[in-house]
C-alpha positions, -999 to +999 in steps of 0.1 A: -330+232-418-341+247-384-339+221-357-365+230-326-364+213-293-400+205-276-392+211-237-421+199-213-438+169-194-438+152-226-438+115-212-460+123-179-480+094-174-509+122-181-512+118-218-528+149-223-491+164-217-481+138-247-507+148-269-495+189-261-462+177-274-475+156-307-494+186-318-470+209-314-445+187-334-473+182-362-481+223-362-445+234-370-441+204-395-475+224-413-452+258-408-420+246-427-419+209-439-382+206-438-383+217-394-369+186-370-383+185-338-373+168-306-388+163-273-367+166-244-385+159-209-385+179-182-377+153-158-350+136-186-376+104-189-368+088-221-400+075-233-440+066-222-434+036-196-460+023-170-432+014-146-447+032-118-471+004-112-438-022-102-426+009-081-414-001-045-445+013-020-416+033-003-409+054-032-442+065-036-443+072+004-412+096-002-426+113-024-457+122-005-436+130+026-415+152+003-449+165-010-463+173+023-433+191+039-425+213+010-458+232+019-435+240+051-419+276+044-385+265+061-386+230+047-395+244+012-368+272+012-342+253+022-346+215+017-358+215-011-332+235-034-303+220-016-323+187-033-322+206-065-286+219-063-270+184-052-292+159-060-314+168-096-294+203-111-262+184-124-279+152-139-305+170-155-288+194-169-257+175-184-291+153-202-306+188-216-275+196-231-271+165-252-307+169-265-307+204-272-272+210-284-274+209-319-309+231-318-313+265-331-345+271-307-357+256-279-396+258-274-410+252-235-450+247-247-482+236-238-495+226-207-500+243-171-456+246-170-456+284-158-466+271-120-451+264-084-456+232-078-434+232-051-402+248-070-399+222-091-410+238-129-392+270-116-359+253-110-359+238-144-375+258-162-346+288-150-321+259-156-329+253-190-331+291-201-300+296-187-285+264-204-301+273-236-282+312-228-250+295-226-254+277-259-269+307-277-298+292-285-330+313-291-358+306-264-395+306-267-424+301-241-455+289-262-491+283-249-482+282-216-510+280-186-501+305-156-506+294-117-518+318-093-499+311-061-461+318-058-433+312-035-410+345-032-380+318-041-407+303-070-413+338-085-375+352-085-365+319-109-394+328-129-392+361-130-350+355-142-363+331-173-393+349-187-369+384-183-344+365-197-329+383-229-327+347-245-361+345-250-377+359-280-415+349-275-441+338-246-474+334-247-501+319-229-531+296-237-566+316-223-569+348-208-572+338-175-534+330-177-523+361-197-541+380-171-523+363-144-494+365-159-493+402-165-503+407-128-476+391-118-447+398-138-449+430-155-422+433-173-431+408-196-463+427-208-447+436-246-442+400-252-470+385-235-494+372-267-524+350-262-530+318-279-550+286-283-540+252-269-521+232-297-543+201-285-572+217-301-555+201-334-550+167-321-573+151-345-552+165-374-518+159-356-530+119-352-550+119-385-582+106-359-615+105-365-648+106-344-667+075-351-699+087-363-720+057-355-709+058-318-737+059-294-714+053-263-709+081-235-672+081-224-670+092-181-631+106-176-625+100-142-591+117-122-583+111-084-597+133-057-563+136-047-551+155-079-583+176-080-578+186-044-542+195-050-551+219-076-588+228-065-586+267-053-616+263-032-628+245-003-611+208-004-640+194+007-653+193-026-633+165-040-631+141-007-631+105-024-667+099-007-681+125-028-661+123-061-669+085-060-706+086-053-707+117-079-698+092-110-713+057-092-748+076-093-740+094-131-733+058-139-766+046-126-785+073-144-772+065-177-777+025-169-813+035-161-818+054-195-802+022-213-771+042-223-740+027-231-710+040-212-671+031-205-650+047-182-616+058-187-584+081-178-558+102-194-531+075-185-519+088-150-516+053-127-530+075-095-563+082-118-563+042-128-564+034-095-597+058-085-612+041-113-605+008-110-621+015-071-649+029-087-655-004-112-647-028-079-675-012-061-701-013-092-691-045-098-711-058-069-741-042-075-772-061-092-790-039-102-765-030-133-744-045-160-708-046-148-692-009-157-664-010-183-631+003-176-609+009-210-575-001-206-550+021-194-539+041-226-500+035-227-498+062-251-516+098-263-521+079-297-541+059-278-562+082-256-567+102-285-585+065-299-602+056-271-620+096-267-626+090-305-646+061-300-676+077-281-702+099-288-694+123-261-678+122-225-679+139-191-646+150-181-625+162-150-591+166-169-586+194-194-571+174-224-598+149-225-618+179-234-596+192-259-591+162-270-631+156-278-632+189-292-606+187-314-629+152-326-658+176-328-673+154-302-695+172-270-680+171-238-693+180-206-665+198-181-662+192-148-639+222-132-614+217-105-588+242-116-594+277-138-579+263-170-607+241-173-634+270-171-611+290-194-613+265-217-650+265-220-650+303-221-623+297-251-650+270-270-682+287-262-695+264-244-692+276-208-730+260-205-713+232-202-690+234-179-693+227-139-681+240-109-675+218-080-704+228-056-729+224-087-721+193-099-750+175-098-754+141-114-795+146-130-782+183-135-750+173-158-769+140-175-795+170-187-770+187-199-748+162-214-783+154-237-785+189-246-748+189-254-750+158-281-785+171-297-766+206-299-734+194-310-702+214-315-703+246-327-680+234-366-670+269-375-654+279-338-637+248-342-623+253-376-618+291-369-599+284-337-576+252-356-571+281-382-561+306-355-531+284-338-519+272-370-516+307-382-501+316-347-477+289-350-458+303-382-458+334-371-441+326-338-415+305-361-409+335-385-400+360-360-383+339-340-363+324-370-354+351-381-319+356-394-312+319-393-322+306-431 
């Protein structure tokens, strides 16, 4: 029996990272029956919790302050892995050992992971490859997204885990990122492979169906504050002014047409928050019904349920895409950061995808009619499902190899 450790943000409060991890789990399961698979967090959190929302106030102030000053070149070369070295390195490392001890391979997959968000994937991820070295355990980077911007620090710990001889496969999950990738670390060009989002089988790895009777238009709404942080562009595209008025006025149109709609989130507490806002400030008006905010999924099994439930959505987060494609339900995307575009390049169905300056609420409720009377395009769907299951044991295969 081959034992496989999941490695990522698998209990972020943004489920999509959770549903990334359950599809995975369920894809190697279809390669070999007899594989066990366990999750182990990048951050060592144990399980899905909504804790965050009994937090102190002053924690969450530290962490912006921390936030803020690590874009400082001196604060962020030095500060910040002295915090790494003496305050994070030993405790989550001595964790990462108990979990993936006993593994024969430990797989880092899915999600936007290869990125410098302020040194904090780097330092792990080179932690865990060279934890994973010390235990001879075989290494594999699967469906990874790629970020553009680098810190020199940022890139060397990169640079030392993809290079490392440990690791027997990488890819990455659109082109954009294997093209990134390959511009910025050359050496890994040989092993470089391109693959598919394992979310795109989330309806399979949940055994979740799209409710066929649905007539109900799901709005997936995410902080400016995340959009901005990732946005490449101008950051005036996602001040909370315009973000807000953007869905208040989608919300209207839809009202007008006598459409039902719900809003909801992919789970993160900062997105609940924008939305609940958002719902306060309908709430007051007359001239509608009072909007519906789902409850805060507590789980991906659950986001998964609630994307299920409508007949298509408009979306700023990636998975919530995925998610309704994987459903076979029509999504409109609404691009903050390149894997979002990639995606639609991926599905065919760039038509349907926005960028920030053209994201007008008539323009996108025309298209979000075209996109239900079209539908999903049910032999890309299949063919890409096909492709990443077929991906997926060959990946295992090679990397297996020798140990059965």
């Amino acid at each position: 029996m081959t034992r496989i450790a999941i490695c990522g943000e698998t209990y972020s409060q943004n489920l999509g990272d959770g549903v990334i991890a359950d599809s995975l789990k369920w894809l190697l399961k279809q390669a070999d029956a007899s594989i066990d698979v366990s999750f182990t967090d990048f951050s060592c959190r144990p399980a899905y919790s909504l804790e965050d929302l009994a937090a102190p106030p002053k924690a969450n102030w530290i962490r912006q302050i921390h936030r803020s000053l690590a874009r400082i070149s001196l604060y962020r070369k030095g500060v910040v892995p002295l915090l790494w070295y003496f305050s994070k390195r030993k405790r989550l490392s001595q964790s990462w050992q108990e979990r993936i001890g006993d593994c024969d391979l430990m797989l880092i997959g899915g999600g936007k992971l290869l990125m410098d968000n302020n040194l904090a994937f780097p330092f792990r991820i080179r932690e865990l490859v060279r934890l994973s070295k010390s235990l001879n355990k075989k290494v594999v980077f699967y469906a990874c997204g790629v970020g553009a911007r680098w810190s020199r620090l940022g890139f060397r710990l990169l640079t030392g885990a993809l290079l490392d001889e440990s690791v027997m496969w990488i890819s990455v999950r659109d082109q954009g990122s294997r093209d990134t990738l390959r511009a910025l670390f050359p050496g890994t060009n040989l092993k470089c492979s391109l693959s598919v989002d394992p979310a795109v089988c989330a309806a399979e790895a949940y055994g979740i169906h799209a409710n066929p009777k649905s007539s109900t238009i799901g709005l997936g709404l995410s902080a400016p504050i995340v959009l901005r942080r990732h946005f490449a562009g101008h950051k005036n595209a996602f001040t909370v002014k315009r973000v807000k008025q953007f869905w208040i006025d989608l919300a209207e149109l839809l009202e007008s047409e006598h459409r039902e709609f719900v809003f909801f989130t992919n789970g993160w507490s900062v997105d609940y928050a924008f939305a609940q806002s958002i719902v306060a400030e309908m709430s007051g008006s007359k001239a509608m019904r009072p909007p519906v905010l789902l409850e805060r999924a507590r789980e991906p099994c659950a986001l998964v349920e609630q994307v299920a439930q409508c007949q298509a959505i408009v979306a700023h987060r990636l998975h919530a895409n995925i998610i309704a494609y994987s459903l076979g339900i029509p999504s409109v995307g609404l691009i903050w950061d390149k894997k979002v575009e990639e995606f639609g390049k991926i599905t065919g169905r760039s038509h349907f995808y926005f960028d920030p300056f053209h994201m007008d609420p008539i323009v996108v409720n025309e298209r979000l009619h075209e996109a239900i009377s079209t539908g999903i395009d049910g032999a890309h769907l299949t063919e890409l499902k096909a492709f990443v299951r077929e991906d997926i044991k060959t990946m295992f295969s090679v990397c297996t190899m020798g140990n059965r």
